[in-house]
TITITOR-272820 format. One record per residue (C-alpha): z negated, y negated, x; chain. Coordinates in steps of 0.02 Angstrom, whole numbers. Last residue first. Example, Ala and Ser with C-alpha at 12.3 -4.5 7.8 and 13.67 -1.06 7.14 Angstrom:
<r zz="-357" yy="53" xx="684" unit="A"/>
<r zz="-390" yy="225" xx="615" unit="A"/>
***
This chain:
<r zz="1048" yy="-1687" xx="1138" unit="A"/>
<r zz="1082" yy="-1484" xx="1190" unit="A"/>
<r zz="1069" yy="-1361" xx="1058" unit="A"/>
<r zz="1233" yy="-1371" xx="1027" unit="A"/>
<r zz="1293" yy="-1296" xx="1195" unit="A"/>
<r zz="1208" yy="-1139" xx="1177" unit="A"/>
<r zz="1224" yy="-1030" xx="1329" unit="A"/>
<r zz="1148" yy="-1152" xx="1444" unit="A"/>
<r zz="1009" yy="-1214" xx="1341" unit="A"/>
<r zz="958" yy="-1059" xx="1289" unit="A"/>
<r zz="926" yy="-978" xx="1441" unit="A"/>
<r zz="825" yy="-1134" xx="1479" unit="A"/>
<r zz="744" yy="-1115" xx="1314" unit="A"/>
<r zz="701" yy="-946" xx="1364" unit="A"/>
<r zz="604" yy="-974" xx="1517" unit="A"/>
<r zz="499" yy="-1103" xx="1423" unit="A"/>
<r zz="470" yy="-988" xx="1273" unit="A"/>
<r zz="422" yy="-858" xx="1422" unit="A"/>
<r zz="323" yy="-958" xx="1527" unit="A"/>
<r zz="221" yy="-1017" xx="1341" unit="A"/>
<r zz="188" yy="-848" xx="1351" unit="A"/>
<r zz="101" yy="-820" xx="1495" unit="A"/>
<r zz="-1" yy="-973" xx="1489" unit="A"/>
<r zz="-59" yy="-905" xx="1315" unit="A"/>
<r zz="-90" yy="-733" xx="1401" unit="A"/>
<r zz="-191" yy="-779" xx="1550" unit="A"/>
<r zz="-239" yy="-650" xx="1660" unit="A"/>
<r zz="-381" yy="-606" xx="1684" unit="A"/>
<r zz="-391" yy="-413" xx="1703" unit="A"/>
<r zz="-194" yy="-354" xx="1706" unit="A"/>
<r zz="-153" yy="-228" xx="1560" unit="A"/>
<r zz="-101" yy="-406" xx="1475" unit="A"/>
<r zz="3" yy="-428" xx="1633" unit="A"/>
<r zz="118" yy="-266" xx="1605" unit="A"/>
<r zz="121" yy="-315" xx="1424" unit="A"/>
<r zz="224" yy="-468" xx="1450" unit="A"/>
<r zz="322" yy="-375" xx="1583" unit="A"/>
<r zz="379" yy="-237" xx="1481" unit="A"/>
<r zz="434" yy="-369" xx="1348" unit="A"/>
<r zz="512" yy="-487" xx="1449" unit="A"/>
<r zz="608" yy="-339" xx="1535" unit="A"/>
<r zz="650" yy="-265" xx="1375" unit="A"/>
<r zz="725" yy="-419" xx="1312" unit="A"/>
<r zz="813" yy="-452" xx="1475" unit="A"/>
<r zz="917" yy="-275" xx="1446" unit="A"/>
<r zz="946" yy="-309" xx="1265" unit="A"/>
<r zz="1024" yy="-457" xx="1278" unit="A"/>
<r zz="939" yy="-617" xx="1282" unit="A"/>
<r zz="1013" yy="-803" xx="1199" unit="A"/>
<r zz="1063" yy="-755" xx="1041" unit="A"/>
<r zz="1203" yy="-867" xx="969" unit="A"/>
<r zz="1172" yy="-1045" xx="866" unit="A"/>
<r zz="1332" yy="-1159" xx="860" unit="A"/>
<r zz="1264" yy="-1187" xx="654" unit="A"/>
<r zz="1411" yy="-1132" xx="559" unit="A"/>
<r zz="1521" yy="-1012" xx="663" unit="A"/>
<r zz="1364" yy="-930" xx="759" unit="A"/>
<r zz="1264" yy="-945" xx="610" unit="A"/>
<r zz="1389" yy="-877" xx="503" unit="A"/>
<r zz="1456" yy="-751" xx="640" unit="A"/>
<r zz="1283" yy="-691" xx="636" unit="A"/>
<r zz="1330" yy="-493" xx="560" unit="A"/>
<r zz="1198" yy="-389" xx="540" unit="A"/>
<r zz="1188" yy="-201" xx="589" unit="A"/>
<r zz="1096" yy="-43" xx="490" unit="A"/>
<r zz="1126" yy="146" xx="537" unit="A"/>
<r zz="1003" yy="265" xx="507" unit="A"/>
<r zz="899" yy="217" xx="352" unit="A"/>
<r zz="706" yy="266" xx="323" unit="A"/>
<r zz="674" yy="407" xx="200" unit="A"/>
<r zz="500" yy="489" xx="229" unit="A"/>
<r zz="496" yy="632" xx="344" unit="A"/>
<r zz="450" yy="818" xx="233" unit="A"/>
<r zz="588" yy="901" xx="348" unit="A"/>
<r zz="506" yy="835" xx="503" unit="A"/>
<r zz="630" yy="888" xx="637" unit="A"/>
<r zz="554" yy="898" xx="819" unit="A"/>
<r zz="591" yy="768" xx="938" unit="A"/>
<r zz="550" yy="837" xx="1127" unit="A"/>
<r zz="408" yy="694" xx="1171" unit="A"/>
<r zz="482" yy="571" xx="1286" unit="A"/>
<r zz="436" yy="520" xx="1464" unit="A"/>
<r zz="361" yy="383" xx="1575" unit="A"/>
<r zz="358" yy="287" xx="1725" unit="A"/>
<r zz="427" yy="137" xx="1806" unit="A"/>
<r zz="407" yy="17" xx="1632" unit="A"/>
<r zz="593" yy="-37" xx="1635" unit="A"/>
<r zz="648" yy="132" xx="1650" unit="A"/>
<r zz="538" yy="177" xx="1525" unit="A"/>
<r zz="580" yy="37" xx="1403" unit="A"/>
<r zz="767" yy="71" xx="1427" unit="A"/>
<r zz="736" yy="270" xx="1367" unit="A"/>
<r zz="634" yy="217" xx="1211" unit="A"/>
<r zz="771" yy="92" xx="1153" unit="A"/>
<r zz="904" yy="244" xx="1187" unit="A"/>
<r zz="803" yy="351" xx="1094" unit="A"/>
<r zz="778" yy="214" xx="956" unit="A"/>
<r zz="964" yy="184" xx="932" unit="A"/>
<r zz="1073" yy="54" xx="992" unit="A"/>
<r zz="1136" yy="-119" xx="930" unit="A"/>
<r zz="1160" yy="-224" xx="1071" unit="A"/>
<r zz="1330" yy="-231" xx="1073" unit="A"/>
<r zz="1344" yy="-341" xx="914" unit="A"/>
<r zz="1276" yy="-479" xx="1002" unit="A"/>
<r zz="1084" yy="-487" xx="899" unit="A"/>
<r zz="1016" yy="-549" xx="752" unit="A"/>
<r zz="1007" yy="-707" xx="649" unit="A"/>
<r zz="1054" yy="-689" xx="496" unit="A"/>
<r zz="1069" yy="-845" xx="362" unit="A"/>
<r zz="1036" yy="-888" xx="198" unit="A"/>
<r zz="1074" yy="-1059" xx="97" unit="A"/>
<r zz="1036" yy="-1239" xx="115" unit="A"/>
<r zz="1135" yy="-1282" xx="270" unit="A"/>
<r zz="1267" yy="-1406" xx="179" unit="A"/>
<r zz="1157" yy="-1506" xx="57" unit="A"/>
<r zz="998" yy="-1501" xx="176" unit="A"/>
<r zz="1094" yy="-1611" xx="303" unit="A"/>
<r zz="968" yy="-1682" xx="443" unit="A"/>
<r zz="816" yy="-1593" xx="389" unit="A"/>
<r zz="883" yy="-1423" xx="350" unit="A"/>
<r zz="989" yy="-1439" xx="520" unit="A"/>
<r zz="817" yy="-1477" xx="621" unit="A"/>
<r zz="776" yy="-1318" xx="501" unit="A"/>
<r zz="921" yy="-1208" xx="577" unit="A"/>
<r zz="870" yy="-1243" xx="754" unit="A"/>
<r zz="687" yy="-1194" xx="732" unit="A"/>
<r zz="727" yy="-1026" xx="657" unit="A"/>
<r zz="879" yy="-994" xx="750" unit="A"/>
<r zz="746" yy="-1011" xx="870" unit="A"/>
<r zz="623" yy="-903" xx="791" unit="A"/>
<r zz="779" yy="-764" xx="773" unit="A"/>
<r zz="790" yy="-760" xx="986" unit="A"/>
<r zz="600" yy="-778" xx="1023" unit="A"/>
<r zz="564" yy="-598" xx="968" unit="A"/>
<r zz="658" yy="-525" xx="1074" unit="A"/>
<r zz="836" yy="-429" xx="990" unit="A"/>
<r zz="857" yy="-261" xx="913" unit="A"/>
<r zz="986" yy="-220" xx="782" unit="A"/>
<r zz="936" yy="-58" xx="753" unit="A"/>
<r zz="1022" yy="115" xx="748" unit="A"/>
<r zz="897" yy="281" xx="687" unit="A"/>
<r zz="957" yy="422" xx="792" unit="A"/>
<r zz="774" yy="453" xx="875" unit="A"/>
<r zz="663" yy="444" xx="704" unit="A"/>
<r zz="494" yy="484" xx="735" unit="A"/>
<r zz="497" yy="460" xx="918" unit="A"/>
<r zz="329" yy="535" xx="997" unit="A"/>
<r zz="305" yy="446" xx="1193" unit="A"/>
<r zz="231" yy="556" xx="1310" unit="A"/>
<r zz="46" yy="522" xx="1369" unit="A"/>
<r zz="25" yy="420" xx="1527" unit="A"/>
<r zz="-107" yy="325" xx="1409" unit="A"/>
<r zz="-43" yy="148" xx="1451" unit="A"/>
<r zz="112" yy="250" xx="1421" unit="A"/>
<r zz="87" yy="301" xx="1236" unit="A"/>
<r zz="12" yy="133" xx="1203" unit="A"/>
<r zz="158" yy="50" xx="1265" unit="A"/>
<r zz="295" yy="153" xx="1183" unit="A"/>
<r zz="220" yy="157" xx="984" unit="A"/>
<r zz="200" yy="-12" xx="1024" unit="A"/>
<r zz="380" yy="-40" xx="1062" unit="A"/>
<r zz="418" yy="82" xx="924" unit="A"/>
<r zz="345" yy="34" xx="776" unit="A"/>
<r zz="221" yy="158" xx="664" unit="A"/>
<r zz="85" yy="39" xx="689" unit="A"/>
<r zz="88" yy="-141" xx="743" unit="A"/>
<r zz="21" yy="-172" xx="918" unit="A"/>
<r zz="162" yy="-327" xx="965" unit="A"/>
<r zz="103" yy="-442" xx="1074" unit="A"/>
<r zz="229" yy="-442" xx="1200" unit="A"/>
<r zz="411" yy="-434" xx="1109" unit="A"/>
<r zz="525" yy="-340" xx="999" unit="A"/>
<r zz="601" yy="-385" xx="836" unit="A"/>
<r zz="726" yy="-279" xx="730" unit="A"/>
<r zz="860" yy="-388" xx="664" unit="A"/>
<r zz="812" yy="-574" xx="558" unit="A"/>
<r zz="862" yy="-611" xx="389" unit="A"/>
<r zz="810" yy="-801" xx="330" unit="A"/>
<r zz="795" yy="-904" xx="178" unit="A"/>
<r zz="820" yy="-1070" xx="163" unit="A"/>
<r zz="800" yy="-1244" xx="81" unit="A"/>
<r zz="813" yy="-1408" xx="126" unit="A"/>
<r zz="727" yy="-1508" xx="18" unit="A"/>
<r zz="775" yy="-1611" xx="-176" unit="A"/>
<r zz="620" yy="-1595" xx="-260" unit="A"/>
<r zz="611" yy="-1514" xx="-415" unit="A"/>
<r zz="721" yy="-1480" xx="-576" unit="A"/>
<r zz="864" yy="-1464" xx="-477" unit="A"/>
<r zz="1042" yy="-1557" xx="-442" unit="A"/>
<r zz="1028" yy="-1600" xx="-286" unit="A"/>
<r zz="984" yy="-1427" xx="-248" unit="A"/>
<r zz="784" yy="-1374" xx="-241" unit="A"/>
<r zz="741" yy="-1325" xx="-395" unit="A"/>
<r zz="862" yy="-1223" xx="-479" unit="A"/>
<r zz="975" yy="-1186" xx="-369" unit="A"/>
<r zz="845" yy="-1145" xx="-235" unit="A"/>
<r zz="718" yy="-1087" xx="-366" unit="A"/>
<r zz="837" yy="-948" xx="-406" unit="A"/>
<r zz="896" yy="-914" xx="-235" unit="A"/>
<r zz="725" yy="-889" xx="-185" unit="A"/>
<r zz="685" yy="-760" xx="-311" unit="A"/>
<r zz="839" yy="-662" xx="-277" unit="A"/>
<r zz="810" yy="-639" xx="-80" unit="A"/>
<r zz="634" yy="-593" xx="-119" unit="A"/>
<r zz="717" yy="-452" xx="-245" unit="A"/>
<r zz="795" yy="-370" xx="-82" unit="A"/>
<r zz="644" yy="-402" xx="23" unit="A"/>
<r zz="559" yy="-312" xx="-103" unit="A"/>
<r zz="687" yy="-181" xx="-109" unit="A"/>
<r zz="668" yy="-167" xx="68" unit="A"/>
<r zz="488" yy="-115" xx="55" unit="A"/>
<r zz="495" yy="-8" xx="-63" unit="A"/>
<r zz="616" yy="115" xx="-22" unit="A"/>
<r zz="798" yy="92" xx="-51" unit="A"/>
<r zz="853" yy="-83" xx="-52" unit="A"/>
<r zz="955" yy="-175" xx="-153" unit="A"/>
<r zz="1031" yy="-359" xx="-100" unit="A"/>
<r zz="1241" yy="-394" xx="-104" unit="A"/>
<r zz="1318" yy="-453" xx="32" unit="A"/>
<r zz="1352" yy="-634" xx="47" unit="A"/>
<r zz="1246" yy="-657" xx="205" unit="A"/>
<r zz="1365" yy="-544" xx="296" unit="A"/>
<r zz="1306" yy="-354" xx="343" unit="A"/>
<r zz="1368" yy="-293" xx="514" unit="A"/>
<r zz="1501" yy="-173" xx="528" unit="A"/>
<r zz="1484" yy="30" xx="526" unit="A"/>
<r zz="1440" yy="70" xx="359" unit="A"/>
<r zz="1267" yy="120" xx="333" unit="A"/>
<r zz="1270" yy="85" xx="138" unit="A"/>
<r zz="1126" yy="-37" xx="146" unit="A"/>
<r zz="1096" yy="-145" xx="-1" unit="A"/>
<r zz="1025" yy="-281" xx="95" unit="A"/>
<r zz="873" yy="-355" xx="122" unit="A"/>
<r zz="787" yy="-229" xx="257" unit="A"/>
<r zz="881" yy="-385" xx="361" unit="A"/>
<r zz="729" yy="-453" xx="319" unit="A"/>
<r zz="629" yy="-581" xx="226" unit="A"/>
<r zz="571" yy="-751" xx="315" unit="A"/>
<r zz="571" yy="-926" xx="202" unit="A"/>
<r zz="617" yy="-1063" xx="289" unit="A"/>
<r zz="569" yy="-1218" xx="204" unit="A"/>
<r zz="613" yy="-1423" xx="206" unit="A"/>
<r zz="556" yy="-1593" xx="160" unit="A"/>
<r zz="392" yy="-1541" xx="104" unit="A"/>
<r zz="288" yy="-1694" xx="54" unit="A"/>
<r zz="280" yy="-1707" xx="-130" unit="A"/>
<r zz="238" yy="-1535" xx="-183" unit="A"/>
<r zz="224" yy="-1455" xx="-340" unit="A"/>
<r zz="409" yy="-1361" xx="-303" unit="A"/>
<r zz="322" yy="-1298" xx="-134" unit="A"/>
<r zz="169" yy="-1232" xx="-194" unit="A"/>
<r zz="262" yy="-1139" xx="-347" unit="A"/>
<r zz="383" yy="-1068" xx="-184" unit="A"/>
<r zz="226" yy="-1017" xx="-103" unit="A"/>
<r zz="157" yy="-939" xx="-242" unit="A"/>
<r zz="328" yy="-866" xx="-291" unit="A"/>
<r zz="324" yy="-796" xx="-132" unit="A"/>
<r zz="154" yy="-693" xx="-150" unit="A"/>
<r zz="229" yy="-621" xx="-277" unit="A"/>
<r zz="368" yy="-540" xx="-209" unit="A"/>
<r zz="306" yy="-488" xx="-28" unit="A"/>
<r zz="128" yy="-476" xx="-70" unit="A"/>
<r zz="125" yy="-397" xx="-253" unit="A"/>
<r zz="281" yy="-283" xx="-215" unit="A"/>
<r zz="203" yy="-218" xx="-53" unit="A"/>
<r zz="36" yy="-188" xx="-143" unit="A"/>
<r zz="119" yy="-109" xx="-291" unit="A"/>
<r zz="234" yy="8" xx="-172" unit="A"/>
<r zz="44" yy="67" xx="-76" unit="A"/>
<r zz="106" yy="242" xx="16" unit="A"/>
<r zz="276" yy="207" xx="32" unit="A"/>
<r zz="252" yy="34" xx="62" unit="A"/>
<r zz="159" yy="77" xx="210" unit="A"/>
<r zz="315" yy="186" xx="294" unit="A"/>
<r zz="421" yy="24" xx="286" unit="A"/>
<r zz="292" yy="-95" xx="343" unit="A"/>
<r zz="312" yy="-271" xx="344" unit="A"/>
<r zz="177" yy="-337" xx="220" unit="A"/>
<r zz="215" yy="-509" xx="205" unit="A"/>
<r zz="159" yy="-699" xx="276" unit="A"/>
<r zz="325" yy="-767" xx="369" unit="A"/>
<r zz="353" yy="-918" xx="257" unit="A"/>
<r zz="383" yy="-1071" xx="373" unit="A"/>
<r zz="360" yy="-1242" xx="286" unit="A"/>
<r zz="408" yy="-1407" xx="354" unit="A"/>
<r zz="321" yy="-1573" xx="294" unit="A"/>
<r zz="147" yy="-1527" xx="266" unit="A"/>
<r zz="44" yy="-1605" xx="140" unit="A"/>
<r zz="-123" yy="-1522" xx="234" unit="A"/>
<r zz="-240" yy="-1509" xx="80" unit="A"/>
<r zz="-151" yy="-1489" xx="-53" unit="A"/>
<r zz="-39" yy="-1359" xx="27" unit="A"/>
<r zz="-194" yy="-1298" xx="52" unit="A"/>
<r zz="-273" yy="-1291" xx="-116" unit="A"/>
<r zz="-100" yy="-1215" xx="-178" unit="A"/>
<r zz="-129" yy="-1063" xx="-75" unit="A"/>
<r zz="-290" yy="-1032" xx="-120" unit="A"/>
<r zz="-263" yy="-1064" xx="-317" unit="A"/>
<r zz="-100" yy="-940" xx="-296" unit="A"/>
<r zz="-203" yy="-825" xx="-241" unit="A"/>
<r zz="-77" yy="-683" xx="-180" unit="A"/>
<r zz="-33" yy="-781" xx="-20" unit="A"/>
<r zz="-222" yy="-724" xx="43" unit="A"/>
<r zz="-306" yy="-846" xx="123" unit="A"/>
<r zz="-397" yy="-894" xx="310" unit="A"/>
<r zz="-334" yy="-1062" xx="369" unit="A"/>
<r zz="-312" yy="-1110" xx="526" unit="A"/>
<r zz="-262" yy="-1294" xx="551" unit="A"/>
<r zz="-197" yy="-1229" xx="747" unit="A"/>
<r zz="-236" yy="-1219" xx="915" unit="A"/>
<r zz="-404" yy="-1154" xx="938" unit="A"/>
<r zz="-353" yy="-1022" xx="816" unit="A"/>
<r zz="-221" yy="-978" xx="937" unit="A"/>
<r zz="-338" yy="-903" xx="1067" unit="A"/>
<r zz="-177" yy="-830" xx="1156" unit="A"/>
<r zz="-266" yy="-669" xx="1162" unit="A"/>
<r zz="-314" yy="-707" xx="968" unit="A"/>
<r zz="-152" yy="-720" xx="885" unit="A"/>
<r zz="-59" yy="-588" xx="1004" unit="A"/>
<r zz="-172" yy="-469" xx="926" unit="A"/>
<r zz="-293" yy="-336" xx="1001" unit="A"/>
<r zz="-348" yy="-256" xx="895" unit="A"/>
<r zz="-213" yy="-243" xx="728" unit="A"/>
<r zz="-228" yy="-326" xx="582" unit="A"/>
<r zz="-268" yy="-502" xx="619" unit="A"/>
<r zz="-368" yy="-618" xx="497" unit="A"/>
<r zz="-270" yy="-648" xx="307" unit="A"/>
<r zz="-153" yy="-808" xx="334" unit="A"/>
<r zz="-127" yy="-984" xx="311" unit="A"/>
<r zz="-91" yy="-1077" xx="471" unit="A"/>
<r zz="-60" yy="-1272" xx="506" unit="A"/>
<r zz="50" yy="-1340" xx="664" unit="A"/>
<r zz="40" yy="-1521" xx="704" unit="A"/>
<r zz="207" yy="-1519" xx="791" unit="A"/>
<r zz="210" yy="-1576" xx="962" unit="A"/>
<r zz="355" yy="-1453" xx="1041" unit="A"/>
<r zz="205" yy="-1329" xx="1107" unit="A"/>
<r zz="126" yy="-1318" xx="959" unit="A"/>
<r zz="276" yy="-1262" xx="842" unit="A"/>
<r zz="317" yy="-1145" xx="992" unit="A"/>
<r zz="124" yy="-1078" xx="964" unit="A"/>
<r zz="159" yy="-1073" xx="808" unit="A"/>
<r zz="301" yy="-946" xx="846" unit="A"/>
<r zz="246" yy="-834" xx="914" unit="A"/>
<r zz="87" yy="-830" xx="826" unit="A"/>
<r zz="204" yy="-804" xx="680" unit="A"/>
<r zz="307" yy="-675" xx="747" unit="A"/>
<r zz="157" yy="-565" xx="784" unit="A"/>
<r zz="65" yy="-588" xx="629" unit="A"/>
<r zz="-105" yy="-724" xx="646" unit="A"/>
<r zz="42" yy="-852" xx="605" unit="A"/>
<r zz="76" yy="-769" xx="407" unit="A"/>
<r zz="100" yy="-922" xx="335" unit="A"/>
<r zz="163" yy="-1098" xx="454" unit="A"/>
<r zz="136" yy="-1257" xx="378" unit="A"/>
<r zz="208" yy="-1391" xx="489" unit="A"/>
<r zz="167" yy="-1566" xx="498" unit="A"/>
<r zz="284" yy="-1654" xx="592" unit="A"/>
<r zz="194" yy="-1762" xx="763" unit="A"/>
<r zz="348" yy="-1714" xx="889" unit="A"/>
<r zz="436" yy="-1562" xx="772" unit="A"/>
<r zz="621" yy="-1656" xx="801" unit="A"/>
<r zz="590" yy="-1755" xx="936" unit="A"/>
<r zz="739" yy="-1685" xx="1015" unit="A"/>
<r zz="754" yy="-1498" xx="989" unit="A"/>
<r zz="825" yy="-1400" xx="1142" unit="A"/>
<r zz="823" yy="-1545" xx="1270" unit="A"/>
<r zz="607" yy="-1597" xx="1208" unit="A"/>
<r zz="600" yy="-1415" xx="1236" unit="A"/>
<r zz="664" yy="-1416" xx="1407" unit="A"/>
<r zz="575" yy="-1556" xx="1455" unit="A"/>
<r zz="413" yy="-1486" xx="1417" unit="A"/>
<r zz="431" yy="-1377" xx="1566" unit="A"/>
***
C-alpha cells in the first residue's frame, strides 16, 4: 500500500524532518502517523493526552515519533526543541479547541491559542532549517454573520466567543510575521508560509467532550439515547483525513513555490455536505444499526454557539487541484467502523488506521488528478 502514498506525494516527506505540535490531539496523531507512514522523520511537541482512551496511544504513537512532552506556552521549551530537532516542515495543530471551554477559562484559551503561536512563530523566525509551516486555526476564524454561502479566505476575522476570536486574532498574528518575516522581502527567513481553516472534523479516535461524534459513540456503546445540545446548528463536516491532506498537498506546494502558495486556505467539505447536528446524529445511527435520540429540550441559559457556518474551497480547489475526497455518507461509515473495531478485543488500531489513510489515498488518487506524479 505504500505505493499509493509514494503516487499521492512523491518523495516529498521520504527522510524530511517534520515537527508536528499538538500530535497526542486527534488530528495530530492522525496525521503523524501519515507523516510516518510516507518516511518522514516525524517529531511531536505536546502536553500528554486529554481524553482516555486517545487515538495517540491505541496506535502506540509514542513508539513512533521524537515525542516530546511541552507546553507551547514556554517559549524556552519550545525553542529548546526546535533546537534540538532542526526540523524542516512545521505543522502547528497544538490549541485548546473547545468552544464551550473557553467560556469557562477565556485567559487560558487566549494564552494557548494566541500566545502559544507567537512561540512557535518566534521558534520559527530563529530558525535556520524550516523551509516551510502550516499553521492550523479554524474555520471558528471568521467573523460569522450566518449568511448562507461559504466564507472565502479574504473574509474578514472576528469571532464571537472566545474561542473563535482567538482563532480570529491567530489569523492576524500570522499574517504579520508572514509579511513581515517570512516573504521575500522579510526580516527572517524566506519559507513557505501558511495558515489553515479546516470544517468540522470527524473520525475514529475522537473522545473529546462536548462533540458530537463522541457525544454519539459513547451514548450508544451505552445503549443510552444520544443528548443533542444544539440540533439546528449547520456544520461543514468532513473525515478527518480530508483537511490533513490538503494539509500535506499544500506544503509539497509550500516547498516547491513558497512565493505563490504562501497565504491561507480552507479546506472543507462539497458544499452539499453541510447539514445540521440532528441530521449528523440520525446518519451515525443508521450507520451504527441501533440507536435513538434524546427529545431536545430548550436550554434557555445555553451558551452562544453559531447556527449556520460554511466555507468556501474554491481557492484550493481553483488554486491547488485539491477537492475532498469522502462525502458525508463514507465519512460516517469510516468513522462508525473505526470505532466498531476499537469496541472489538484485539484488534489492532494502528493497522486499522493506516487501512484507512491507505484506502483514502486511493480515493484520492482518482478524484484528484493533481495529486498524481
Amino acid at each position: 500500500m505504500e505505493s499509493m502514498g509514494l503516487k499521492a506525494f512523491g518523495d516529498m516527506f521520504r527522510g524530511k524532518r517534520v515537527l508536528v505540535t499538538g500530535h497526542t490531539g486527534f488530528k495530530g496523531s492522525w496525521l503523524s502517523l501519515w507523516l510516518h507512514d510516507l518516511g518522514a522523520e516525524v517529531s511531536g511537541f505536546a502536553l500528554p493526552p486529554d481524553t482516555s482512551p486517545s487515538h495517540f496511544e491505541l496506535i502506540g504513537l509514542r513508539d513512533m515519533v521524537n515525542h516530546i512532552e511541552g507546553d507551547i506556552r514556554n517559549y524556552h521549551i519550545v525553542n529548546k526543541a526546535f533546537k534540538a530537532f532542526d526540523p524542516e516542515i512545521v505543522f502547528h495543530l497544538a490549541a485548546q479547541p473547545l468552544v464551550r471551554d473557553s467560556y469557562d477559562d477565556p485567559k487560558e484559551t487566549f494564552d494557548i491559542n494566541i500566545g502559544g503561536t507567537v512561540n512557535i512563530l518566534e521558534a520559527i523566525r530563529n530558525s535556520s532549517s524550516v523551509k516551510a509551516a502550516v499553521i492550523i486555526t479554524s474555520d471558528k476564524c471568521y467573523e460569522n454573520k450566518e449568511w448562507i454561502w461559504g466564507y472565502r479566505e479574504n473574509d474578514p476575522m472576528g469571532g464571537h466567543d472566545p474561542y473563535s476570536a482567538s482563532k480570529g486574532a491567530t489569523e492576524i498574528v500570522c499574517s504579520s510575521y508572514c509579511r513581515s518575516f517570512f516573504g521575500k522581502a522579510g526580516r527572517g527567513p524566506h519559507i513557505g508560509f501558511a495558515t489553515v481553516r479546516a470544517g468540522n472534523v470527524i473520525g475514529g479516535g475522537d473522545w473529546a467532550k462536548d462533540r458530537i461524534i463522541p457525544d454519539c459513540v459513547r451514548a450508544l456503546s451505552k445503549h443510552e439515547p444520544i443528548v443533542i445540545r444544539n440540533p439546528k446548528a449547520t456544520r461543514p463536516w468532513q473525515h478527518v483525513l480530508d483537511p490533513l491532506s490538503g494539509y500535506l498537498f499544500l506544503t509539497q506546494q509550500l516547498l516547491e513555490d513558497p512565493d505563490r502558495f504562501s497565504s491561507a486556505w480552507n479546506f472543507g467539505p462539497a458544499d452539499t455536505e453541510h447539514i445540521c447536528v440532528l441530521e449528523l446524529a440520525k446518519r451515525f445511527i443508521a450507520a451504527w444499526g441501533e440507536g435513538k435520540i434524546a427529545p431536545v429540550e430548550p436550554n434557555q441559559s445555553a451558551l452562544h454557539e453559531a447556527n449556520l457556518l460554511r466555507l468556501s474551497i474554491a481557492k484550493a480547489s481553483y488554486e491547488l487541484g485539491w477537492f475532498p475526497a469522502l462525502n458525508g455518507s463514507t465519512a460516517i461509515d469510516w468513522t462508525v467502523n473505526w470505532y466498531k473495531d476499537w469496541r472489538r478485543a484485539g484488534k489492532d488500531m494502528r493497522e486499522l488506521s493506516l487501512d484507512q489513510i491507505h484506502e483514502y489515498t486511493r480515493f484520492a488518487l482518482e478524484k484528484n488528478a493533481k495529486w498524481a506524479k
